[in-house]
N, C-alpha and C positions, 0 to 999 in steps of 0.2 A: 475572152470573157464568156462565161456560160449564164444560160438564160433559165431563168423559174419556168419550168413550165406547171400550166391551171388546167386540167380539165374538166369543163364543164357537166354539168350533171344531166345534160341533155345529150355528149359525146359519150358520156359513162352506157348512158342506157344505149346507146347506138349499138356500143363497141360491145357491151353482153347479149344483146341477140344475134351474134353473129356467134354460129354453133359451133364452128371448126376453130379448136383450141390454137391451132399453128396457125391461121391467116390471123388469129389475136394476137398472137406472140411474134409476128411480123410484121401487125399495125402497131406494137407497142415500141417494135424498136426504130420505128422511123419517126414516132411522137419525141422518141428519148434521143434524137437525132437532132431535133429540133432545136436541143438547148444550146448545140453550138451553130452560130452565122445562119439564122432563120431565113434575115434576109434576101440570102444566096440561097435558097432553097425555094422549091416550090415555084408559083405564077403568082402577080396579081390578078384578080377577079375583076371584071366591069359589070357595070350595069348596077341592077340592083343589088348585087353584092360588092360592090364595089368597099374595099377596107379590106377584106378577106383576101389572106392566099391559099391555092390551093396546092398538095403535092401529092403524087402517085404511089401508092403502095401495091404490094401482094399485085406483083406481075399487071400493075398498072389496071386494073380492074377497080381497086377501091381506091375513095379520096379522102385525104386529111384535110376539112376545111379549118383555118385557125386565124387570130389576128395575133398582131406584134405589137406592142405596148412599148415602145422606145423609152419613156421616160422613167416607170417601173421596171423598166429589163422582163420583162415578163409578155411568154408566149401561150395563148390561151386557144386553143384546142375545143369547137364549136360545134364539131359534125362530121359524123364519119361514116363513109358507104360506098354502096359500088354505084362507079357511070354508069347508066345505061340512058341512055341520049335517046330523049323523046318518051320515056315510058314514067307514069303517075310516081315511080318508086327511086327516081334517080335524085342521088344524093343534093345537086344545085336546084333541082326542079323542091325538091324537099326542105332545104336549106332558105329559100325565097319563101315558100310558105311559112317558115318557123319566122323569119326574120317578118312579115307582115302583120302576123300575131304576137310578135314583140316578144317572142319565145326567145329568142337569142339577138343577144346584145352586146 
């Protein structure tokens, strides 16, 4: 069964400031990856992201965060960046602030 994938217009603007045309054309094919078995892909998130999974792209640097809509068949695409663990600009450090402004839903 292949899945709709949405992406949100707050992963739209993520994924156009990232300058280097090839890590866009390597986050687009793991988004386009998505549409089949979502489930099996990626992690669950805890905490205050908890609902969201996330998956590794472009040599495991950047994340796809996205949720799974089981009843809609529809995988929606939330947030996309690089880890970098512990610093103001890391994609779940960034991702927790969008979601307490209610920016992503």
């Amino acid at each position: 069964m292949s899945w709709r994938i949405i992406v949100t217009p707050t992963a739209l603007h993520m994924l156009a400031e990232i300058t280097d045309r090839r890590i866009r054309e390597k986050i687009g094919a793991v988004i386009n990856r998505l549409a089949e078995d979502p489930e099996k892909q990626g992690k669950a998130l805890v905490g205050e992201l908890s609902g969201l999974r996330s998956i590794r792209a472009v040599g495991q640097r950047y994340r796809i965060l996205y949720i799974i809509k089981e009843f809609e068949i529809v995988v929606v695409v939330v947030a996309i960046g690089i880890r970098r663990e512990g610093a103001k600009d890391d994609i779940y450090h960034l991702a927790k602030k969008l979601f307490r402004l209610r920016l992503l839903e």
